[in-house]
C-alpha positions as CSV (number, residue, x, y, z in Angstrom):
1,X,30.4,19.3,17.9
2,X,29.1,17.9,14.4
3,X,27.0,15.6,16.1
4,X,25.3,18.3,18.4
5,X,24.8,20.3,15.1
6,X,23.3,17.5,13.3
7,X,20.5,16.7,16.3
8,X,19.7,20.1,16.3
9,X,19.2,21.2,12.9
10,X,17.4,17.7,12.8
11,X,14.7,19.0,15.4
12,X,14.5,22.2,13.7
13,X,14.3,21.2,10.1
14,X,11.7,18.1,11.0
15,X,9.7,20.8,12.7
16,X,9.4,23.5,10.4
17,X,8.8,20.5,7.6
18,X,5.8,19.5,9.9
19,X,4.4,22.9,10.2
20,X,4.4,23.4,5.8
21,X,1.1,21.9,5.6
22,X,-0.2,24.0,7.8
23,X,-0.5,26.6,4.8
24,X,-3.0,25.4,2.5
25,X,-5.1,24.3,5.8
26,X,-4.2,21.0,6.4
27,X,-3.5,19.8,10.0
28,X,-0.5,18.8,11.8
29,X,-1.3,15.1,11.9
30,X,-2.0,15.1,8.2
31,X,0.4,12.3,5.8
32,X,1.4,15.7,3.8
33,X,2.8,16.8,7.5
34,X,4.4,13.7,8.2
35,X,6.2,13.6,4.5
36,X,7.3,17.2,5.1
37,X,8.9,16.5,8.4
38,X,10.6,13.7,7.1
39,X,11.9,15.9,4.5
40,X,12.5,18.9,7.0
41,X,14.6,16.2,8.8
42,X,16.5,15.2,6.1
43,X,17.7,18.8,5.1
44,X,18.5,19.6,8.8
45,X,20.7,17.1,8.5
46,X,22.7,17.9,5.8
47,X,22.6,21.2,7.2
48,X,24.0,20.5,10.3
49,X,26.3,18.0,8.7
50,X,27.8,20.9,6.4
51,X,28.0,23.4,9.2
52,X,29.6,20.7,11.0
53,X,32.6,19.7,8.5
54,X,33.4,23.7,8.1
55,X,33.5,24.6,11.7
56,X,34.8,21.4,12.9
């Protein structure tokens, strides 16, 4: 189950990171897009890691 979790806020989290730029009119393919996923990414996986350990 954690492992599920963890891909899934991993998909969610890299792509809401890759959408941020999006807000001050940069594009999707920007390097501010890519550090943003990576960082989306990053909290989706604590995230789902966390959700993981409580409802394991």
């Amino acid at each position: 189950m954690t492992k599920k979790l963890i891909f899934l806020f991993l998909f969610i989290g890299s792509a809401a990171g890759s959408y941020i730029p999006l807000l001050w009119g940069d594009s999707l393919f920007s390097m501010a897009s890519i550090l943003w996923s990576m960082v989306g990414g990053f909290a989706g996986i604590y995230v789902g890691f966390k959700l993981g350990e409580r409802w394991g």
